[in-house]
C-alpha positions in Angstrom: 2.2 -17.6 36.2 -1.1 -16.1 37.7 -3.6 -19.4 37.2 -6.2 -15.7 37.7 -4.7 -14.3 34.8 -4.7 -17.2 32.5 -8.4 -18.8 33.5 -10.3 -15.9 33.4 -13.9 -16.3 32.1 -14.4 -15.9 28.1 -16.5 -16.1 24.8 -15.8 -15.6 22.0 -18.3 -13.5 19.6 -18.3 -15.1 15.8 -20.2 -14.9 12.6 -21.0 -16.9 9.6 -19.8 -13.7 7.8 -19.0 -10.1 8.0 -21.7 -7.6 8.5 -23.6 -9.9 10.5 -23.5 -7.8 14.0 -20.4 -9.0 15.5 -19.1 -5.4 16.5 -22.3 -4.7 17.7 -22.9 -7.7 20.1 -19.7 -7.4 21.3 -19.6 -4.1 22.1 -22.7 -4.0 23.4 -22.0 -7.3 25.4 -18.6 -5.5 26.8 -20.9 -2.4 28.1 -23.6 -4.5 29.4 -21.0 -6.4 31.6 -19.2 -3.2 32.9 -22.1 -2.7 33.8 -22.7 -4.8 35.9 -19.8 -4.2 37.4 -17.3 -6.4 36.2 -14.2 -5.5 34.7 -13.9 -6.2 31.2 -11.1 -7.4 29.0 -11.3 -6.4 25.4 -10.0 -8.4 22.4 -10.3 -8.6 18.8 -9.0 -11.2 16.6 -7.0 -10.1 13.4 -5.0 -7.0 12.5 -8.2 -4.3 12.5 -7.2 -1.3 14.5 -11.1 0.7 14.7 -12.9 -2.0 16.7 -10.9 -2.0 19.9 -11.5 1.8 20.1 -14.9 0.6 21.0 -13.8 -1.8 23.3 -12.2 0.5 24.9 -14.9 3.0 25.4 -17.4 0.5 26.6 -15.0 -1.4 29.1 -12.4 1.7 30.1 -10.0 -0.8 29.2 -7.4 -0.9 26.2 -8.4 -2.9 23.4 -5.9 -5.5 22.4 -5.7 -7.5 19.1 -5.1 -11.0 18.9 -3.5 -11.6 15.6 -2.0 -15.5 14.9 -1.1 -14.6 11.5 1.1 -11.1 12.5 2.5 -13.0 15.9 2.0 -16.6 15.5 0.0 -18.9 17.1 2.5 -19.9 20.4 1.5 -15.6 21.4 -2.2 -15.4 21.4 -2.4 -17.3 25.1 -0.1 -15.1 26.9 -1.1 -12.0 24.6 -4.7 -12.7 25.8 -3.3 -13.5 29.5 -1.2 -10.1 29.5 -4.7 -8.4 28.7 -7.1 -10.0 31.2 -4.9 -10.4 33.8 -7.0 -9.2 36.8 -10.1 -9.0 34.5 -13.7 -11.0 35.9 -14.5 -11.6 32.6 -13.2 -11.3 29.1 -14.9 -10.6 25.4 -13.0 -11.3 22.2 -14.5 -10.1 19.0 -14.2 -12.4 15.9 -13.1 -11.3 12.4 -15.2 -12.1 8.9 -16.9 -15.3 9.0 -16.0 -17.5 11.4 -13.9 -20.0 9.9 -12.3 -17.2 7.6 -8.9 -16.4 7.7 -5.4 -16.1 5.8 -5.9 -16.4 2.0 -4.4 -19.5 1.6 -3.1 -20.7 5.1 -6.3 -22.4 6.1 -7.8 -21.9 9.7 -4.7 -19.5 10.7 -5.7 -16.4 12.0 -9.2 -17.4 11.9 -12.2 -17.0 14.5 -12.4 -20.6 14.8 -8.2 -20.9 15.3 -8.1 -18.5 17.9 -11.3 -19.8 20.0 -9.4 -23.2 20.1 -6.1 -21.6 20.7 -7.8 -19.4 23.9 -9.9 -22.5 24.4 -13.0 -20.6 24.4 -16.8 -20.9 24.1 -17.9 -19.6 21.2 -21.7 -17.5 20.7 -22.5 -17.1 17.5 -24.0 -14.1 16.1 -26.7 -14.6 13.3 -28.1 -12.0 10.6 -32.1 -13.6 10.9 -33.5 -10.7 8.5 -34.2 -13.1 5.4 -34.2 -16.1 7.2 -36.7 -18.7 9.5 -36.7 -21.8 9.6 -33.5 -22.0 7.4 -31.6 -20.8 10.3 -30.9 -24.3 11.8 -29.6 -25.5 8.8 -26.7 -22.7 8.8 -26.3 -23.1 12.6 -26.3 -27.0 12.6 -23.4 -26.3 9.7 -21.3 -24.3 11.9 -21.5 -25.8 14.6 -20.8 -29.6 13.2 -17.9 -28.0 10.9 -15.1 -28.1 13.6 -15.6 -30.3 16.2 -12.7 -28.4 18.4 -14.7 -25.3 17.9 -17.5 -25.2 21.0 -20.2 -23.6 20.1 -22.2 -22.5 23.3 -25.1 -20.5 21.6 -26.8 -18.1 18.9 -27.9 -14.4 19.3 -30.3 -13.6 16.7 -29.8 -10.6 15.5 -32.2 -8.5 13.1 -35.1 -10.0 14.1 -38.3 -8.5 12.3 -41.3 -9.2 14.7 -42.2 -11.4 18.0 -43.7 -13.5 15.2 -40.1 -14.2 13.1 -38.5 -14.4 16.7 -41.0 -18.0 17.5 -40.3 -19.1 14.3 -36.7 -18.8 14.6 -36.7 -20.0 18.1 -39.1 -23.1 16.9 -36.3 -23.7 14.1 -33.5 -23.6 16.4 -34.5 -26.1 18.9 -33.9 -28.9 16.3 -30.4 -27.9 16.3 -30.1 -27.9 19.8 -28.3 -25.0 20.3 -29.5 -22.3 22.6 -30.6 -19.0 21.9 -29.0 -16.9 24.0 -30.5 -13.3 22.7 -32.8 -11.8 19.7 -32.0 -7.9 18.8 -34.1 -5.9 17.1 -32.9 -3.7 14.4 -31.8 -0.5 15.8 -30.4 2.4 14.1 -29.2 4.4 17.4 -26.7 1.8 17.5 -25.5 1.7 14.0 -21.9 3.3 13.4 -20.8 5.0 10.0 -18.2 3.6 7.7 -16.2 5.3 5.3 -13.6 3.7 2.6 -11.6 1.1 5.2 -14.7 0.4 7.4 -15.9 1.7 10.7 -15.4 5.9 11.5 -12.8 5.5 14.6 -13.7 6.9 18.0 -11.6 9.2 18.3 -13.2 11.6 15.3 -16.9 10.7 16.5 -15.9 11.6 20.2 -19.6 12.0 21.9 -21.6 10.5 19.4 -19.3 7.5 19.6 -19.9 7.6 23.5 -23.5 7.3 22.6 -23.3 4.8 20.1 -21.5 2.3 22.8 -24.0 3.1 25.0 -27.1 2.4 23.1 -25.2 -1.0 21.9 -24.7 -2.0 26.0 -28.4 -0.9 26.2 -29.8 -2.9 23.6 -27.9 -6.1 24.4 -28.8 -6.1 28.0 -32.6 -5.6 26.7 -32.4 -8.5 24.2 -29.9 -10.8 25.9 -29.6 -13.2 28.7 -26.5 -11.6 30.7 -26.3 -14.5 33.2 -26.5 -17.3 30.3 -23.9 -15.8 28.7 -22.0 -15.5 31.8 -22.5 -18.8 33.0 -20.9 -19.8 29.0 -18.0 -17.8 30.3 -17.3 -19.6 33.5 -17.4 -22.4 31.6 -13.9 -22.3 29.8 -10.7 -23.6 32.0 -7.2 -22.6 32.0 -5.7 -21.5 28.6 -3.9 -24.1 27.1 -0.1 -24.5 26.7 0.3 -23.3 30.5 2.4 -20.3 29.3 2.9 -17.5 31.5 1.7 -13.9 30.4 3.5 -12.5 28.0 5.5 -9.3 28.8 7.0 -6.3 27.2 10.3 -7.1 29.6 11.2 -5.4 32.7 10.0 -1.5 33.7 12.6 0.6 34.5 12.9 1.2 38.2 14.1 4.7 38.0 13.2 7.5 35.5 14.9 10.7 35.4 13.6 13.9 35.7 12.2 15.3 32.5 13.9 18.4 30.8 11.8 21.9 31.2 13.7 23.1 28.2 11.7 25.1 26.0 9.3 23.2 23.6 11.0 21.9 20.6 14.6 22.1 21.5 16.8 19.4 22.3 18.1 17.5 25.4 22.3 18.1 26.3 24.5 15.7 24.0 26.1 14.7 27.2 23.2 13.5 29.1 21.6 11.8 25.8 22.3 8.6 27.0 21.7 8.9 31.1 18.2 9.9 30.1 15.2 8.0 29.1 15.0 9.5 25.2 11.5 11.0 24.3 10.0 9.2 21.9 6.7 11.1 20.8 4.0 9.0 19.1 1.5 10.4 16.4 -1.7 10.1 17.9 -5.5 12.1 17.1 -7.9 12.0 14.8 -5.8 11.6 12.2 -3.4 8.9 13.7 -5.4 6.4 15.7 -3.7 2.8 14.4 -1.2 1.7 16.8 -1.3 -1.6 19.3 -1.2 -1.1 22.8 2.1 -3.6 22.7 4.1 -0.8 21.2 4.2 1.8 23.6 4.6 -0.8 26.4 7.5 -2.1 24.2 9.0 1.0 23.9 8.6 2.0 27.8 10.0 -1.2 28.7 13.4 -0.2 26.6 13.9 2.5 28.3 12.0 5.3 26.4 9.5 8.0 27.8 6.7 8.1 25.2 5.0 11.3 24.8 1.6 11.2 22.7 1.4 14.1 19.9 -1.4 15.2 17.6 -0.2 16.5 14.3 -3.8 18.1 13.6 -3.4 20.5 16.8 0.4 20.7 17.7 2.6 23.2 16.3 6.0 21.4 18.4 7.0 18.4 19.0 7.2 16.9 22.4 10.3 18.6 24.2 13.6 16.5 23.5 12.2 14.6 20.9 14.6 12.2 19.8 12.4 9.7 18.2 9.3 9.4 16.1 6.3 6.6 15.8 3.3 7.7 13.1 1.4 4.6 13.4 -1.6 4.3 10.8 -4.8 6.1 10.4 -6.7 8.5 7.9 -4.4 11.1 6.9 -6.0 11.4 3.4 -9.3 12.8 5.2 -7.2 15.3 7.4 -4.7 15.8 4.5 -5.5 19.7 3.9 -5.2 20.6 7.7 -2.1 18.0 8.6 -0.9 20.6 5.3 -2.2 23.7 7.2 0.3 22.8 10.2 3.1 24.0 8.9 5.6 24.2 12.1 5.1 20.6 12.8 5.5 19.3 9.7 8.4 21.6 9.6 10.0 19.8 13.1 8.8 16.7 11.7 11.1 16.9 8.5 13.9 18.6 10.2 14.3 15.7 12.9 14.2 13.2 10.5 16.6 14.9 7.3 18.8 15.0 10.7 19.1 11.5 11.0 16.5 11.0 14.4 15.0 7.4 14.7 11.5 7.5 12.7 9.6 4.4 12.5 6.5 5.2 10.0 3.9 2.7 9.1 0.8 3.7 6.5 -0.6 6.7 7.1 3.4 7.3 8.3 4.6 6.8 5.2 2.1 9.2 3.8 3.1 11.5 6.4 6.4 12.0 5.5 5.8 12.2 1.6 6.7 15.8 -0.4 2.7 16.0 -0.8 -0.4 14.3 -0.5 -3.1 14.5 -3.2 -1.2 17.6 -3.8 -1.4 19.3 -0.4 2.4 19.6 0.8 3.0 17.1 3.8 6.7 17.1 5.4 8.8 16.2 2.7 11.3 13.9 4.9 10.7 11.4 1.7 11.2 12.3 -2.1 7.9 10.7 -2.8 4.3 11.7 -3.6 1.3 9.8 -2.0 -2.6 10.0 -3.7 -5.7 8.2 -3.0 -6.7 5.2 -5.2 -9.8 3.5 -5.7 -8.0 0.3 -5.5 -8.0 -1.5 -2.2 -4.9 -3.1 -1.0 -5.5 -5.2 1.7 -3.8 -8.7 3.0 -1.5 -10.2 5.3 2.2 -9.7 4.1 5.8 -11.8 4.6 9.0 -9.4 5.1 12.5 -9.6 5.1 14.5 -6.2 6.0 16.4 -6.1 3.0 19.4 -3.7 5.1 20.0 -2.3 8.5 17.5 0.2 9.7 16.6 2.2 12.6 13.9 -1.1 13.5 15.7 -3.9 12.2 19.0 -5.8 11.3 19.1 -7.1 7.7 17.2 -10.0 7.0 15.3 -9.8 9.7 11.6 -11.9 9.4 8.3 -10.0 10.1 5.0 -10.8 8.9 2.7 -7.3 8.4 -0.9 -6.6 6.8 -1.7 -3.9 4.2 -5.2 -1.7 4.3 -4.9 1.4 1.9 -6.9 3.0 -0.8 -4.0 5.1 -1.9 -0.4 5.0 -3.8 2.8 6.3 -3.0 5.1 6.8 -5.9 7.9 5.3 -6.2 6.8 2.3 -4.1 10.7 2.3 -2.6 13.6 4.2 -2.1 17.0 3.4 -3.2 16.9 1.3 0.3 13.6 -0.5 0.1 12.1 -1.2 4.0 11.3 -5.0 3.1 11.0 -7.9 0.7 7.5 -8.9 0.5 7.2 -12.6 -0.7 3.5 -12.3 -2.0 0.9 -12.2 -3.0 4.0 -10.9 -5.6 7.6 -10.9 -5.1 8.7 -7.2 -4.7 10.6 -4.3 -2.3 8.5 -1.7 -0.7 9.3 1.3 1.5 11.7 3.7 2.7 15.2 3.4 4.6 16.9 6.8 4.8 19.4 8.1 7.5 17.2 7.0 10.6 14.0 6.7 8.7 12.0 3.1 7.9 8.9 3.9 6.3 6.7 1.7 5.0 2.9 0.5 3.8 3.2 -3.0 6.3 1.2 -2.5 10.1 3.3 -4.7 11.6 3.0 -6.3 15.7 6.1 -5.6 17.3 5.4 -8.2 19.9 6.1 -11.1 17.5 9.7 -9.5 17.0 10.4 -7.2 20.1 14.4 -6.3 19.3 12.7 -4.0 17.3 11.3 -1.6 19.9 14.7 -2.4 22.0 16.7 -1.5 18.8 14.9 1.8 18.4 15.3 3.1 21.8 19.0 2.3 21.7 19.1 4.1 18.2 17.1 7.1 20.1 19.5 7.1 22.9 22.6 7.4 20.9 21.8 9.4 17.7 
């Protein structure tokens, strides 16, 4: 174990609620301290897949997710160890309010759990707009709440005037808490949202670039870098004294690539000398997937190739397994239709029996049609947008074998959809979900597991080892 890896410097950005200017602090926090010249590991706490993407950009780093509900509590020290390991410093973005997390389960999955699982400092980001002197009373409150949670400072943010600044400032000093920045309202760094929150990066492209930057700009204006720094250095080694975690050993030796033509497959012969192809959905219209994944997948032996549906007409070359993580198909759904060749390839490897693991916008994917636009057809299923939000952390069972998983085996997942797929299950469901109702949901068909749950394949990785196997000897 790397004591480097393990004691790197960290805070942990948290709200009193959503909407208060968490994704904006910590963002902008992220930039300012790459720019500085530091190097930057991005976190998130919870399931959310658009945030990181912002990470990323202002850091040059992948954003990582650190989920205690999805992958249990023992994960989230080596997860975060595995991320920052030969980072100088380390941000993690907090979810909702700060003590806010599973319905039902308590602290778990909270802000507040993971800052005391990371052992972290934590800076507290306050909405100030309707607020002066009333501020130290919700302060005081959140800080007092927990006494495991360490509270190391506020950032106002939404401050009207130099004259609601002193009197928040003034307020504050009761509560003895220090104010480590005041922001100004600044629409430059605003980002849209749409019907499941923030637009994601990778449709925005250069106005997103922007965005990041004013956000590093702003919090280096209206923030005390070395403070908050200082707050960093202040947390010691992770506890539990757990090494990194780790997707399992890289393969040493990886052969040659076919030059076949695009689309056609590899010899049966060599199918299982070679490292299979496993091409992952990725673009505008695909952008959900956690960075675990593909370094689960590499680690079994595969050779992931990356794929946009939106823009290519083939699949990779010796494709002999699919990932369509999550995303927004429903606002690409009439050119995903327009692409008829892919979806084409798309159906035929999987009515062939390939290895397809589809998840959300997957399973959407692979329906006959989507708000009536003809998708691939691989599933006798319709899919149509809602204006019902589903949205919570899920408990599932495989009810049989699949291309992912052995009967009965445990995951837990989270749903986020505004739309319906009918009928909710095949005639081999994906998984028993225990609540918030008892019921079967998905898709298992030749190779095919298709399903509404995101789920973290670090918290069960035979599942990324069963796939490649399946890839390898289909």
């Amino acid at each position: 174990m790397s004591s480097s890896s393990v004691s790197v410097p960290r805070l942990v950005i948290a709200a009193p609620s959503s909407g208060s200017g968490k994704t904006t602090v910590a963002t902008g926090l992220m930039a300012a301290f790459a720019a500085r010249g530091l190097a930057v590991s991005p976190h998130k706490v919870g399931p959310d897949y658009i945030d990181p993407g912002y990470h990323s950009l202002a850091t040059g780093r992948v954003g990582r997710n650190l989920d205690a509900y999805l992958c249990g509590p023992e994960l989230i020290g080596p997860l975060f160890a595995h991320g920052a390991h030969g980072c100088d410093i380390a941000v993690v973005e907090g979810v909702m309010g700060m003590y806010d997390g599973a319905a039902g389960e308590g602290e778990l999955a909270s802000t507040a759990h993971v800052a005391k699982l990371l052992r972290a400092p934590v800076v507290l980001v306050v909405d100030a707009s309707s607020q002066s002197r009333s501020v130290a009373a919700l302060v005081h409150g959140f800080v007092s709440w927990d006494p495991e949670v360490r509270v190391g400072g506020v950032i106002l943010n939404k401050v009207a005037s130099d004259r609601h600044e002193e009197l928040l400032r003034e307020a504050l000093e009761s509560a003895g808490v220090p104010v480590l920045g005041v922001l100004r309202r600044a629409a430059q760094v605003d980002t849209p949202s749409r019907h499941l929150g923030l637009v994601p990066v990778a449709e925005r492209r250069g106005a997103a670039v922007e965005a990041v930057a004013a956000m590093g700009a702003q919090v280096a204006d209206g923030c005390d870098l070395a403070a908050l720094e200082a707050l960093a250095r202040t947390a010691g080694p992770v506890p539990g004294g757990s090494a990194p975690w780790t997707p399992g050993p890289m393969p040493t030796h990886r052969p040659t690539r076919s030059v076949e033509k695009r689309g056609t497959g590899v010899d049966a012969a060599d199918a299982t000398k070679r490292s299979p192809v496993v091409a992952v959905a990725g673009g505008p219209a695909f952008t959900f997937s956690y960075a675990e994944h593909t370094e689960l997948l590499t680690a079994a032996g595969a050779e992931v190739v990356t794929f946009d549906p939106l823009r290519d007409e083939e699949l990779p070359p010796g494709t002999r397994g699919l990932v369509i993580g999550g995303g927004f198909p429903e606002v690409y759904a009439s050119e995903l239709s327009a692409n008829e060749p892919l979806r084409k390839a798309v159906s035929e490897l999987a009515l062939g029996g390939a290895p397809v693991a589809a998840e959300c916008a997957g399973l959407l994917y692979l329906c006959r049609e989507l708000d009536g636009m003809p998708m691939c057809g691989a599933l006798d299923a319709s899919a149509r947008m809602s204006e019902r939000l589903t949205l919570g952390y899920r408990d599932a069972v495989a009810v049989g074998d699949s291309s992912l998983a052995v009967a009965g085996t445990r995951m837990r997942g989270h749903e986020f959809h505004r739309t319906v797929v009918e009928p909710g299950a095949g005639a081999a469901p994906a998984w028993g979900v225990r609540a918030p109702a008892r019921r079967v949901e998905g898709f298992v068909q030749q190779g095919v597991h298709a399903s509404y749950l995101h789920t973290h394949w670090a918290s069960q990785p035979g599942v990324a080892r069963r796939f490649v196997e399946r890839c390898r000897t289909s």
